[in-house]
C-alpha positions in Angstrom: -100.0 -33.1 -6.8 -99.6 -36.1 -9.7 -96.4 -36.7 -11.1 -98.0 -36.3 -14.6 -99.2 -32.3 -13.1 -95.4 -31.6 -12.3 -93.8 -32.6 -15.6 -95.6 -30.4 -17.7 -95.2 -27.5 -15.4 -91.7 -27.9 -15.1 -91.4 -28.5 -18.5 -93.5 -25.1 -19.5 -90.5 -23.5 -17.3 -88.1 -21.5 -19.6 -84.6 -22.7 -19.2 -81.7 -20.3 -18.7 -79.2 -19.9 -22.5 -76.0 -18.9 -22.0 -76.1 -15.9 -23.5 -78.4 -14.2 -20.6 -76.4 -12.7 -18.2 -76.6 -13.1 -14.2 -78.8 -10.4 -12.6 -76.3 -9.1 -9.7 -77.6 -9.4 -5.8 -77.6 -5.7 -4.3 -76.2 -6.6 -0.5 -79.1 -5.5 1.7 -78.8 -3.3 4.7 -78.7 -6.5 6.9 -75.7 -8.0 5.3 -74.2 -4.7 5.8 -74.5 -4.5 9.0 -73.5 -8.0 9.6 -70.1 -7.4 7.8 -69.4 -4.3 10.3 -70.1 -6.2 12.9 -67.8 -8.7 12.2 -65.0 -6.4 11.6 -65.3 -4.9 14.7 -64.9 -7.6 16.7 -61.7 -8.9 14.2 -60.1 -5.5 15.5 -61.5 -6.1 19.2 -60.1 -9.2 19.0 -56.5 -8.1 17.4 -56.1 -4.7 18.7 -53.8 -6.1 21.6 -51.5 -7.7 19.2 -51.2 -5.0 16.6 -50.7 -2.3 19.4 -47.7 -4.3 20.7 -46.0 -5.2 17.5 -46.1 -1.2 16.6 -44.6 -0.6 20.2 -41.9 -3.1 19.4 -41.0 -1.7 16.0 -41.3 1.7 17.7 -38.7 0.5 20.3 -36.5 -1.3 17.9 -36.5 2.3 16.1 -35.8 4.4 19.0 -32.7 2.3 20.0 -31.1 2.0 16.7 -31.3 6.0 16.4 -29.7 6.6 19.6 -27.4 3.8 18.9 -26.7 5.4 15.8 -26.1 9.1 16.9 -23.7 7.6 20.0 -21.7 5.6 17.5 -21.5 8.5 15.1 -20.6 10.8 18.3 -18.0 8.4 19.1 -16.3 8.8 15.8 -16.3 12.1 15.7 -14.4 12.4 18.8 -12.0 10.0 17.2 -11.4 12.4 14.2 -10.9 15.6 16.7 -8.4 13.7 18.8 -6.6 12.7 15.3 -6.6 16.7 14.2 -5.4 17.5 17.7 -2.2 15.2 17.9 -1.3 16.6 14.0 -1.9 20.2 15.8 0.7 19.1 18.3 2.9 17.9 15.6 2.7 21.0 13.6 3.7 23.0 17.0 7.4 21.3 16.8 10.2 23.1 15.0 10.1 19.8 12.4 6.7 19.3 12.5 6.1 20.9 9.0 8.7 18.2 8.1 7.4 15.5 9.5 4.1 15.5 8.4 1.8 16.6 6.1 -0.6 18.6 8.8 -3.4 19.6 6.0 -2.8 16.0 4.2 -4.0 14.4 7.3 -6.4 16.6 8.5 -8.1 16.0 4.7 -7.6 12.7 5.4 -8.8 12.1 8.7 -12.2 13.9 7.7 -12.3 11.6 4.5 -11.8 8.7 6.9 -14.5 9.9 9.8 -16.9 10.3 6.7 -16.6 6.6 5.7 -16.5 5.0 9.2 -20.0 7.4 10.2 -21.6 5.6 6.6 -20.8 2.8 7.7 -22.1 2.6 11.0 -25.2 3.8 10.1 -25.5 1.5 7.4 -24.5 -1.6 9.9 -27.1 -0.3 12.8 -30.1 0.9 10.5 -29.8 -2.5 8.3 -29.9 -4.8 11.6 -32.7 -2.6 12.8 -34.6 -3.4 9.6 -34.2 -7.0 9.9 -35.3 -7.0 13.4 -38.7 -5.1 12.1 -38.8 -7.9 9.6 -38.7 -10.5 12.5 -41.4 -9.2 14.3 -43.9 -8.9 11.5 -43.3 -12.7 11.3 -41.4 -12.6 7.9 -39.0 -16.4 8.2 -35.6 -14.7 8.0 -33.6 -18.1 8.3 -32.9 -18.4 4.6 -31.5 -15.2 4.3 -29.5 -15.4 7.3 -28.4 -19.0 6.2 -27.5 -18.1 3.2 -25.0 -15.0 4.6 -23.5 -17.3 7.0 -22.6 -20.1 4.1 -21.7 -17.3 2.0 -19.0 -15.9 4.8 -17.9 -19.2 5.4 -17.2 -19.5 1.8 -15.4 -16.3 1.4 -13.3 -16.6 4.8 -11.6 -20.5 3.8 -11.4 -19.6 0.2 -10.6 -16.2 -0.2 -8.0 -15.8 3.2 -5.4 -14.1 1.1 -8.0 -11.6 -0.6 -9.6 -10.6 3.2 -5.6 -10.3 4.3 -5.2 -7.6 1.1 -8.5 -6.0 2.0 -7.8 -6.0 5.8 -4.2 -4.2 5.2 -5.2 -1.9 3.1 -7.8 -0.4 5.6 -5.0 0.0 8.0 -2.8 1.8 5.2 -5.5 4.0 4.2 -6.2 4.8 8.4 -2.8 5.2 9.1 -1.9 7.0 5.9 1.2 5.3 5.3 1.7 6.4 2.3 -0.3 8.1 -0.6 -0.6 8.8 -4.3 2.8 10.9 -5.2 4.7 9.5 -2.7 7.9 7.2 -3.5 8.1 4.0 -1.4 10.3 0.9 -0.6 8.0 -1.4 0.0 10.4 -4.4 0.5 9.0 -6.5 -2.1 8.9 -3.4 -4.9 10.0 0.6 -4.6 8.8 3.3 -6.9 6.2 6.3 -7.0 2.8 5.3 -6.0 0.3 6.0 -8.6 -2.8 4.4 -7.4 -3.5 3.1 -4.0 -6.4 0.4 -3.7 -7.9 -1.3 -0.9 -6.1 -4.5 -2.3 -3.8 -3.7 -4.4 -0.9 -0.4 -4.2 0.3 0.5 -7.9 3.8 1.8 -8.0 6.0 3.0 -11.0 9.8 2.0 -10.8 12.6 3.9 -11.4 12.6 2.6 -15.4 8.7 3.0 -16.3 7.7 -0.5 -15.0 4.5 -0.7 -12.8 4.5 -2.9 -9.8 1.1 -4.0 -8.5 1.7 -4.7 -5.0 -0.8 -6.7 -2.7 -1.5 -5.0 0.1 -1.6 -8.3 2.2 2.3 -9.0 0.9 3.8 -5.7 2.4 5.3 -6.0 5.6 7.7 -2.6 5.7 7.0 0.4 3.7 9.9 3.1 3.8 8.2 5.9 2.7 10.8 8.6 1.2 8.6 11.4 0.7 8.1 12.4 4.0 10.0 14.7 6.2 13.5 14.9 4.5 16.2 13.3 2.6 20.0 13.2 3.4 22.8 13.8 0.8 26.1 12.7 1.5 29.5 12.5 -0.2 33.0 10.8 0.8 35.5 12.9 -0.9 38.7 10.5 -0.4 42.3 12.4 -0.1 45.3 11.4 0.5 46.8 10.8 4.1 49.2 13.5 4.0 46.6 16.6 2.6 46.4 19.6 5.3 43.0 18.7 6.8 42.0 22.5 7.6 42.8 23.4 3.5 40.7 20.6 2.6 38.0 22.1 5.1 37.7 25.4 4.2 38.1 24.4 0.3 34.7 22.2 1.1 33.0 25.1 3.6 33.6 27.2 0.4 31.9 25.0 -2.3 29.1 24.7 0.3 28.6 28.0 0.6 28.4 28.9 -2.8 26.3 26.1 -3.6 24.1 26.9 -0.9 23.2 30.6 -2.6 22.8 29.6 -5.9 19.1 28.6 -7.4 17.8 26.3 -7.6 19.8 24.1 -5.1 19.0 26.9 -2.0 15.2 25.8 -2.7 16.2 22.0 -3.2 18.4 22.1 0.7 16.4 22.1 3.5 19.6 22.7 6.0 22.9 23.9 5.3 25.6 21.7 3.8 28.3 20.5 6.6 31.2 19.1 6.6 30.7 16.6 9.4 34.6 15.3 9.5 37.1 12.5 9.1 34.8 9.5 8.3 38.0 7.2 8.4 41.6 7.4 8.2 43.9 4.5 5.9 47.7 4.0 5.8 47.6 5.6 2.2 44.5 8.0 2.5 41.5 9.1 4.3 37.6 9.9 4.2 36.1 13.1 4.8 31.9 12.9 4.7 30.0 15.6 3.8 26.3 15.3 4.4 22.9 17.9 4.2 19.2 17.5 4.1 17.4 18.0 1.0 13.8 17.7 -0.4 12.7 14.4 -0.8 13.7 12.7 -3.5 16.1 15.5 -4.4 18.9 13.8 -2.7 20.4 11.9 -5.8 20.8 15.1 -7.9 22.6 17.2 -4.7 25.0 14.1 -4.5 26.2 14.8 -7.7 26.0 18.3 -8.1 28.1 18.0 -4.8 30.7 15.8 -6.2 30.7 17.8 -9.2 31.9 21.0 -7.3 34.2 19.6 -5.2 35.7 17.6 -8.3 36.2 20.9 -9.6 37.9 22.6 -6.9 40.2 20.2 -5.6 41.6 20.5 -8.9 42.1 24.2 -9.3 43.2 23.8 -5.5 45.7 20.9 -7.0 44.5 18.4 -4.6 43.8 14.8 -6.2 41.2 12.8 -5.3 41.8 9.4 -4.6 40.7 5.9 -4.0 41.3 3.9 -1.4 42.8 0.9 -3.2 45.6 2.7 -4.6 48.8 3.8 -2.9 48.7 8.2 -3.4 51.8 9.2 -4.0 54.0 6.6 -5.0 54.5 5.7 -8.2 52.6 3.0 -9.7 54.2 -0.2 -10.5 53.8 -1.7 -13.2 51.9 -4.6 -13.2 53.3 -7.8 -12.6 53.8 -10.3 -16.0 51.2 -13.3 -15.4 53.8 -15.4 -17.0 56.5 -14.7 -14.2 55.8 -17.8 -12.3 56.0 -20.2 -14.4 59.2 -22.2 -15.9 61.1 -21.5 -18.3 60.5 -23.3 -21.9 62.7 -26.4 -21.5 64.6 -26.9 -24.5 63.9 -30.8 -24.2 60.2 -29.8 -25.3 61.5 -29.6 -29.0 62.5 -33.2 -30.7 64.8 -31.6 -33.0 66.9 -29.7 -30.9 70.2 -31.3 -29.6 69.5 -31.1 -26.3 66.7 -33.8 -26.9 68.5 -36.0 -29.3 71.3 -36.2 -27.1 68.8 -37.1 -24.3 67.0 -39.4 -26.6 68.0 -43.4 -26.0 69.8 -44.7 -28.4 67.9 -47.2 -30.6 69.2 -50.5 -30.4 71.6 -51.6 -32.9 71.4 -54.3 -35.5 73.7 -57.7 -34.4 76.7 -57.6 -36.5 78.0 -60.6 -38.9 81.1 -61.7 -37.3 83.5 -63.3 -39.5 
């Protein structure tokens, strides 16, 4: 064929506008079939490697779950040997003095909780990112970016991991707890909040003391087990010992009966003896346990009582700077040791003119 034929033919041909759309292909049954037939031999070819990464993840699954159960078995035992040494605790005759048997048991449950929450959520997460890792997912950013953050927080934040660290000890240990009035060295007062980092305490005048947790290193805590109450009632040397006794076994007695202080003491009130003995006087102590915190306002009811008896009983009370019985004397003039007021001291006085030189004397004009 001329090249003159082919123009006009392919001129005659219609050209495609825009606007037409394309007429979709309908896949025929042999493209079908050739798709199939590659996907089946993609999974021939794969199978082996899919099967083993689901038997590793299966694996990894199975030993975080027993890992998990053991751990969380583990603890539990921990809790039951906890409740078991307060059960021997509350089997001694002070035991119910000693400690709070239901506070810890409440406690040691709260604590079992945690730790079992814990665990499971240390051993499930590290079982996740080990699924991660064998799908193939790059973990190394992640990973890096934990270790620069610890890093980080372990040189620049020492104190606040101390604060944290100590207060997961006081919280296990239960040193102390909300309600309960502390010394803790660098602060004392009623706790009112007790944080992982910082213990809030109330002082005797209204102030709050936060206390770090990492700064405590003794903690007297004064609301356990008992206080002691105890008086020196100071008499003098020559008093009949066994009036003074039964004068004191009698105010104890009393106060003993009467509400509210037979709630407030925990023991009876005893007269333990001669705490020490002067030239001019002596020290009888007189001691008893009392609810904590309670111990201040049984002191001086105490004294109170015995003030009041010793003098219907016409026994004074005495210190132990003063000489009892004698009399005073009076006290000595401050001016005693020093000299008299020298009558030389005044210029007018005769005394001091005599003393005075005699001014030398115009020459005379002799004849």
């Amino acid at each position: 064929m001329s090249l003159p034929a082919v123009l006009p033919a392919a001129g005659s041909s219609p050209s495609p506008s825009p606007s037409e759309t394309p007429v979709l292909t309908v896949p025929s049954l042999q493209d079908a079939h050739e798709s199939a037939t590659n996907a089946a031999s993609w999974v021939e070819q794969n199978w082996s490697t899919w099967l083993a990464i689901g038997l590793r993840v299966l694996l990894i699954l199975v030993i975080a779950a027993v890992l998990r159960n053991a751990v969380r078995r583990a603890i539990t035992k921990l809790i039951d040997r906890m409740n078991r040494t307060v059960q021997a605790v509350d089997g001694t005759a002070l035991g119910g003095l000693l400690v709070n048997a239901e506070r810890r048991r409440q406690r040691s449950q709260a604590i079992g909780s945690v730790l079992r929450s814990v665990a499971s959520f240390l051993i499930m997460g590290t079982a996740a990112l080990m699924v991660l890792a064998t799908f193939e997912i790059n973990l190394a950013p992640l990973l890096a970016s934990a270790g620069v953050a610890g890093v980080a927080i372990g040189f620049g934040a020492r104190n606040l991991v101390t604060d944290f660290l100590s207060g997961v000890f006081m919280i296990l240990e239960d040193q102390y707890g909300v309600g309960d009035t502390i010394d803790a060295g660098v602060a004392s007062g009623e706790v009112i909040e007790v944080g992982l980092r910082v213990t809030k305490l109330r002082g005797a005048n209204g102030e709050i003391w936060y206390v770090r947790n990492g700064e405590v290193k003794r903690i007297g805590n004064l609301s356990q087990g008992w206080a002691t109450a105890g008086v020196d009632v100071t008499v003098r040397a020559d008093e009949d010992l066994d009036r003074v006794k039964a004068i004191l076994d009698e105010v104890a007695e009393r106060m003993g009966k009467e509400e509210p202080w037979n709630e407030v003491l925990w023991g009876p009130i005893e007269v333990l003896g001669l705490d020490s003995v002067l030239i001019d006087s002596m020290v009888v102590h007189v001691s008893a346990k009392t609810m904590p915190g309670k111990s201040v306002a049984v002191e001086r009811e105490l004294r109170w009582r015995i003030k009041r008896a010793f003098d219907a009983a016409d026994i004074p009370i005495v210190g132990r700077s003063t000489a009892p019985g004698a009399e005073e004397e009076p006290a000595p003039d401050p001016t005693a040791g020093m000299a008299p007021p020298s009558a030389y001291a005044n210029p007018t006085s005769p005394q001091s003119q005599a003393a005075s030189p005699i001014p030398p004397q115009p020459p005379s004009l002799t004849k």
